[in-house]
C-alpha positions as CSV (number, residue, x, y, z in Angstrom):
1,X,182.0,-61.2,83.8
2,X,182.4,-64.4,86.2
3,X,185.2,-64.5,88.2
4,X,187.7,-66.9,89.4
5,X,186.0,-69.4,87.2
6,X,186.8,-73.6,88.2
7,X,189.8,-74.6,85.7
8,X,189.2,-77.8,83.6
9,X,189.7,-81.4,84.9
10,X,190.0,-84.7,83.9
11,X,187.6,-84.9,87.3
12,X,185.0,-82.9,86.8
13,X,183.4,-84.3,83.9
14,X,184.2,-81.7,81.7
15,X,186.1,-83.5,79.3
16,X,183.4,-85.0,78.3
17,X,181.2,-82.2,77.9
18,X,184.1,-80.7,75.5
19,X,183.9,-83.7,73.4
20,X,179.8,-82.7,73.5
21,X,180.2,-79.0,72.7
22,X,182.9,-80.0,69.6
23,X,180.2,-82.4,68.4
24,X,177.4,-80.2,69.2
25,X,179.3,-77.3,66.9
26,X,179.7,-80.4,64.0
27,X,176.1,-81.2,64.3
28,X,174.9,-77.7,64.3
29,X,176.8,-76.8,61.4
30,X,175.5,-79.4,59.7
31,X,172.0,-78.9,60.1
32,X,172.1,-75.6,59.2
33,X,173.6,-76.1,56.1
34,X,170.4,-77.6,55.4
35,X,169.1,-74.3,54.5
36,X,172.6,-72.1,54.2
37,X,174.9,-72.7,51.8
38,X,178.8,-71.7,52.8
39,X,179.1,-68.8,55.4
40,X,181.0,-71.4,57.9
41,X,183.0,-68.7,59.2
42,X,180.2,-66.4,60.2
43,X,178.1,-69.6,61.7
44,X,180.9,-70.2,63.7
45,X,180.7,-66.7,64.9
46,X,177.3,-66.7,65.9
47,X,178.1,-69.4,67.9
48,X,180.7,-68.2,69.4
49,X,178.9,-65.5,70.4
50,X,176.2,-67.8,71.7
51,X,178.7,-70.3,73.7
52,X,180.2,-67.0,75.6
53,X,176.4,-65.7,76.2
54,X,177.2,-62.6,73.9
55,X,175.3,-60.8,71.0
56,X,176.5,-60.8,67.7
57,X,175.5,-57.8,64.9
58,X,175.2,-59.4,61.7
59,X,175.9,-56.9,58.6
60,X,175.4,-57.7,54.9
61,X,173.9,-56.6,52.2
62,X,170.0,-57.8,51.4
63,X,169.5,-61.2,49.6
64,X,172.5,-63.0,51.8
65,X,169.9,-64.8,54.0
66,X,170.8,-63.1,57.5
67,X,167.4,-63.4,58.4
68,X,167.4,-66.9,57.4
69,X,170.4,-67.9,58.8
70,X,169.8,-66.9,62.3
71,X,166.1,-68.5,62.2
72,X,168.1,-71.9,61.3
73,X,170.4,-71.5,64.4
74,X,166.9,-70.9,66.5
75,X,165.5,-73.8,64.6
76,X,168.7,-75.5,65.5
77,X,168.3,-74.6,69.0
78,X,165.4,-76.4,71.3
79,X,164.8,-72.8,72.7
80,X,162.0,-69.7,72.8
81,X,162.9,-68.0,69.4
82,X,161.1,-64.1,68.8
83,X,161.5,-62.1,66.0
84,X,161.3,-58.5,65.9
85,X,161.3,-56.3,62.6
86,X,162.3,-53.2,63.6
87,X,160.5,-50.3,61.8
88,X,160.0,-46.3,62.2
89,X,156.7,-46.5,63.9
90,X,158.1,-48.7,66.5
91,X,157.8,-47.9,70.1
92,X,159.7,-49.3,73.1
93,X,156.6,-51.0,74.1
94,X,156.4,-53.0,71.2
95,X,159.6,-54.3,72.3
96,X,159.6,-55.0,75.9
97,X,155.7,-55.3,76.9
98,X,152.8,-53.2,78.3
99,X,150.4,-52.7,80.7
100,X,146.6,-53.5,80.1
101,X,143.8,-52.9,82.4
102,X,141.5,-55.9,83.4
103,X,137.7,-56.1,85.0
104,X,136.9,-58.8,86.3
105,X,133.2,-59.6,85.6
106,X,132.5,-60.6,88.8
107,X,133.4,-58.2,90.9
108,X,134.2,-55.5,88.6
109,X,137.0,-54.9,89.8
110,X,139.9,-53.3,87.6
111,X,143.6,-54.0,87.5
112,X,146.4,-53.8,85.6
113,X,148.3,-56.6,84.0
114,X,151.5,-56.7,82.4
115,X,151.4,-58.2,79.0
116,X,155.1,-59.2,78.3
117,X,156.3,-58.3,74.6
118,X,158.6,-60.2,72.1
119,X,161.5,-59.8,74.1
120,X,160.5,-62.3,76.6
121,X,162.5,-65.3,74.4
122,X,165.9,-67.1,74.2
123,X,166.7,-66.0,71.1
124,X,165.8,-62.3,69.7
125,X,166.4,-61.5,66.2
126,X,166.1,-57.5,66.1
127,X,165.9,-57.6,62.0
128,X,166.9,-54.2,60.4
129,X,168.3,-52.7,63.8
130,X,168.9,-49.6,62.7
131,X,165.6,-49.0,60.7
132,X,164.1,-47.8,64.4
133,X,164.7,-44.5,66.2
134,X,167.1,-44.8,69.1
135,X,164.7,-44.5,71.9
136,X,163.1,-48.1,70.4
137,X,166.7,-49.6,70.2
138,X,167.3,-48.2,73.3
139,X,164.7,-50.2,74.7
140,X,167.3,-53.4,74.1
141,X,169.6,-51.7,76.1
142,X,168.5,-53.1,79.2
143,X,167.8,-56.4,78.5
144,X,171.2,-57.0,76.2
145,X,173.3,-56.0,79.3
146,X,171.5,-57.0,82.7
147,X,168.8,-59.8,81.1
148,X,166.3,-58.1,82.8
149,X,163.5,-55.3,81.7
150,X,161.9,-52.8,83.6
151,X,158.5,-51.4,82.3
152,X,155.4,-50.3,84.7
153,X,157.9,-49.7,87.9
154,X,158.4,-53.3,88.1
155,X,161.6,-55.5,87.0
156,X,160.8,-58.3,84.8
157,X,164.0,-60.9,84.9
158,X,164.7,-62.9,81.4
159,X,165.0,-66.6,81.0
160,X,168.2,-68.1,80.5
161,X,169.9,-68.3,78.3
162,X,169.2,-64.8,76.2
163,X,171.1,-63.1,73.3
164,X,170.7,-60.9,70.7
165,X,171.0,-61.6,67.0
166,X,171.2,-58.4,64.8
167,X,170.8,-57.7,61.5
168,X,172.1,-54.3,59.1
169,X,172.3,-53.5,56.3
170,X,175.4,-51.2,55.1
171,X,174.3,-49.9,52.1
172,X,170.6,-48.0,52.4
173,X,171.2,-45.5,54.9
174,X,167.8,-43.4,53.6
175,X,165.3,-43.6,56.7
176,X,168.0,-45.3,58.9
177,X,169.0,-44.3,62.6
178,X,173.1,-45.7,63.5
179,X,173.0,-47.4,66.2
180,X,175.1,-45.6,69.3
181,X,178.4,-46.3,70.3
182,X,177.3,-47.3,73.6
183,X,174.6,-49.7,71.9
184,X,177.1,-51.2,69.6
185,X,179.8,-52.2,72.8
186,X,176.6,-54.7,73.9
187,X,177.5,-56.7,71.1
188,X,180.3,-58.8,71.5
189,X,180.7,-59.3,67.2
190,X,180.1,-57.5,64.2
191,X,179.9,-60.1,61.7
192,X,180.2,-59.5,58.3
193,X,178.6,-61.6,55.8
194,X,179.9,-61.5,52.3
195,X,178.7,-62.7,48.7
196,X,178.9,-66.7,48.0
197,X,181.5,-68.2,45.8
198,X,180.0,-68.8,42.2
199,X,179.9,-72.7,43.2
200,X,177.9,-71.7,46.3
201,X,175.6,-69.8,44.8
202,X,174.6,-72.1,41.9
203,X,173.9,-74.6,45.1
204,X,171.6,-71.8,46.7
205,X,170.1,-71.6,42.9
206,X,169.1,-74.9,42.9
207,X,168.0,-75.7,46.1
208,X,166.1,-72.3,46.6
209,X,163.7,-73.0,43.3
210,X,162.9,-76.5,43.9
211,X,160.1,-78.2,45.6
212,X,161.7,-79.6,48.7
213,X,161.9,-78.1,52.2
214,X,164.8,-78.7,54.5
215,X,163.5,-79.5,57.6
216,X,166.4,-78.8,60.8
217,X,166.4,-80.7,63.9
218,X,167.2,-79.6,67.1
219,X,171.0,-80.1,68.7
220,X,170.8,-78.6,72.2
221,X,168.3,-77.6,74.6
222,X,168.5,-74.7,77.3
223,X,169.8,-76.9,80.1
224,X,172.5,-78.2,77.9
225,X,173.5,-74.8,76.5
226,X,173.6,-73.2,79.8
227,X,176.1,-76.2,81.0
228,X,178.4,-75.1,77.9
229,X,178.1,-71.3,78.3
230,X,179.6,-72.4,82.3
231,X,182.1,-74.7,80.6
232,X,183.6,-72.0,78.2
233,X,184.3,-69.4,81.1
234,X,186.1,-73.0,83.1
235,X,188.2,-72.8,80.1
236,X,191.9,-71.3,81.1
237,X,193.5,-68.5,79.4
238,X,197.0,-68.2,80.0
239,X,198.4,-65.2,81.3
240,X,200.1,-64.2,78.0
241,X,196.6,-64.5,76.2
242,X,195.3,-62.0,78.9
243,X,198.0,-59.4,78.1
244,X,198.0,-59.9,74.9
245,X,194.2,-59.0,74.5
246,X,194.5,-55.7,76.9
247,X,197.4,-54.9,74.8
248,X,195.6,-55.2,71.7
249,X,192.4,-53.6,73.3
250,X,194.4,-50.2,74.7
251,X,196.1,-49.9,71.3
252,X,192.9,-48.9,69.2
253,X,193.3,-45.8,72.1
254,X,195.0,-42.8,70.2
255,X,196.4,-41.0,73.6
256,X,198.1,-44.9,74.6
257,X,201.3,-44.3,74.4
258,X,201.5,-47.7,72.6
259,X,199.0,-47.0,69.9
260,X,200.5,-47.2,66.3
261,X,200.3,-44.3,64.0
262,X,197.5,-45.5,61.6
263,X,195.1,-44.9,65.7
264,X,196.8,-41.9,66.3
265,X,196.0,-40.4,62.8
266,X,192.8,-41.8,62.0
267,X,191.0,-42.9,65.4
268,X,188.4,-40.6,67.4
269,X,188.2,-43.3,70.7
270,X,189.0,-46.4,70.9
271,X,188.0,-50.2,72.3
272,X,187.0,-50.0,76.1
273,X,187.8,-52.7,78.4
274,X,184.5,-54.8,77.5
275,X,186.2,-55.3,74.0
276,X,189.2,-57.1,76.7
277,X,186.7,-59.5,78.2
278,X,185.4,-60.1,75.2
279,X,188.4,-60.8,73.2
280,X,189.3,-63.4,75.9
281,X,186.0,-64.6,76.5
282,X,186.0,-65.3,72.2
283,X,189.0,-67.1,72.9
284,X,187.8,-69.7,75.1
285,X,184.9,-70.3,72.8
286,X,186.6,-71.1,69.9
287,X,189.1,-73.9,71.6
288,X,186.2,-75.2,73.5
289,X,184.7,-75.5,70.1
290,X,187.3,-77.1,68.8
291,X,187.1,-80.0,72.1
292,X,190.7,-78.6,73.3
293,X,191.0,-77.3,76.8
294,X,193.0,-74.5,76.9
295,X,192.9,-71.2,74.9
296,X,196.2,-69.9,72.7
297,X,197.1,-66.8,70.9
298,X,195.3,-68.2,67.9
299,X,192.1,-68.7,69.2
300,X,192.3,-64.7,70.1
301,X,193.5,-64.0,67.0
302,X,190.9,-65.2,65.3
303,X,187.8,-63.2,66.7
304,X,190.3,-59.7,67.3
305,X,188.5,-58.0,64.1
306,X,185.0,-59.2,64.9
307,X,185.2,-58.0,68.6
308,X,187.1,-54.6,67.5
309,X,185.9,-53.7,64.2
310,X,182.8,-51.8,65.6
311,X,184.3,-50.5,68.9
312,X,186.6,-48.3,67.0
313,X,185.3,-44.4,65.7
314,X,187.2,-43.3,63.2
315,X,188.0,-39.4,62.9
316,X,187.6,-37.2,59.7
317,X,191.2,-38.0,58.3
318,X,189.8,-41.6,57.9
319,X,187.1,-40.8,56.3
320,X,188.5,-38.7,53.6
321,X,191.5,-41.3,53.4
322,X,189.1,-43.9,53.2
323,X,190.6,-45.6,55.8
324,X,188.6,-48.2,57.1
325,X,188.1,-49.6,60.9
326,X,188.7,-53.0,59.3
327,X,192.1,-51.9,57.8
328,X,193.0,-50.2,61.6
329,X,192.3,-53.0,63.5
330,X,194.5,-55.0,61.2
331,X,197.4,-52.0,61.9
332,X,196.7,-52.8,65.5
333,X,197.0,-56.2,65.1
334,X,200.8,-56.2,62.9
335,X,202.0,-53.0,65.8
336,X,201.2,-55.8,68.6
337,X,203.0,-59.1,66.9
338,X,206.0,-56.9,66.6
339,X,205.9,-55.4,70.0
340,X,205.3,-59.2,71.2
């Protein structure tokens, strides 16, 4: 996480690049809506995500056009886009690259040469994460947290910007590997994506069996991207917003003395502090997305059960009392507006 970041001013130019990231949100939205119909709120999550250079896990169901809808951020996106489909018979190498050896004709000489794998892209889109066995997810690790990747005893840095889209499905777990807790605290959201209204999904009807393909155009390159990841840290968050996310971060923590009864009873371990920085991080996103300059208590309010939802393990009382982590972090959320 940067550090003593340079606050907004009316000097610097970024005001104007606010007014750019609010239209470049507008713009984006609406070319993507091109090909999705509805899911605003998880859009604006993914970029969110993207703005704050995080990774977002998308979860849903099949037919709800994850896939789809992150290839039409890419497409919204001048930038290197990869897709990977994660399988059982994957292997790390797959992932990150390998090494080939190489004669040259000449002098017959042989070397090796590292052939770098799908990885090597702006954008990833690891479909069906958790249809691969850990050491292949593992090999995301890496990459998702330093934007670098090791492989043949050499370091291999990544282009800026990089991130990680995700997709899961919740309901076939036959043949599936969850992914670790320490995988799932790279992601900065767990987005869920839900069924479409009735109205929305007659739209999907009729565009998806016609004759006509939407075509998206590009909103922002990887200069101009980079620029708006830098604005959203210059953002300020006010001290309160700070304490306010710690607070809410320590109380998914059953031995906190502050955590409500609903952690105590039903929570294993709790949010560490990257679920803070992210919280805060999410905050500064969403009211640079909206063109405002400074980050409130609803800004942070608004990504709390994205950033939490999957950094919370529930204990065996929850899942016999069908408790979910959903339903906690909102019980976090109600314990820490009373004790503000």
């Amino acid at each position: 996480m940067a550090t003593n970041p340079i606050p907004i001013t009316s000097h610097s130019g970024d005001e104007a690049l606010l007014e750019r990231l609010a239209a470049a949100r507008q713009d984006l939205l609406q070319q993507v809506g091109r090909r999705i119909v509805g899911q605003t709120e998880v859009l604006d999550g993914i970029l969110t995500a993207v703005l704050s250079g995080g990774h977002a896990l998308l979860v849903g169901v099949p037919g709800l056009a994850k896939t789809m809808m992150v290839q039409s951020v890419a497409d919204a996106l001048a930038l290197k886009f990869s897709r990977i489909q994660f399988t059982p018979d994957l292997m790390p190498s797959d992932i990150t690259g390998t090494e080939v050896i190489e004669e040259d004709l000449t002098t017959g000489h042989r070397a090796f040469r590292f052939v770098k794998g799908p990885i090597f892209a702006n954008i990833i889109l690891a479909d069906e994460i958790n249809r691969t066995p850990p050491k292949t997810q593992a090999a995301l690790l890496q990459a998702m947290q330093e934007h670098e990747v090791t492989a043949g005893g050499q370091t291999w840095p990544l282009e800026a910007p990089f991130f990680v889209l995700a997709t899961q499905n919740p309901i076939e777990q036959e043949g599936t590997y969850p992914l670790p807790e320490a995988q799932l605290d790279r992601f900065m959201f767990e987005l869920h994506v839900g069924y479409p209204t009735r109205a929305e999904e007659e739209q999907i009807v009729e565009r998806t069996t016609g004759d006509l393909a939407s075509a998206i155009s590009p909103v922002l390159d990887a200069d101009e991207l980079i620029r708006l990841q830098h604005l959203v840290r210059r953002v300020p968050a006010p001290k309160i917003l700070v304490e306010t996310a710690v607070t809410l971060a320590r109380m998914t923590r059953p031995a906190d003395e502050q955590a409500p009864a609903a952690v105590k009873e039903f929570v294993a371990w709790g949010a560490g502090p990257r679920a803070s920085q992210y919280l805060v991080l999410g905050a500064k996103a969403r009211a640079a997305m909206d063109g405002r300059p400074m980050a409130d208590l609803e800004d942070l309010d608004s990504v709390v059960l994205p950033v939490l939802r999957h950094r919370i393990v529930v204990n065996f009382n929850a899942e016999a009392s069908g408790k979910t982590p959903d339903e906690i972090v909102r019980d976090v959320q109600r314990a820490a507006a009373k004790k503000g």
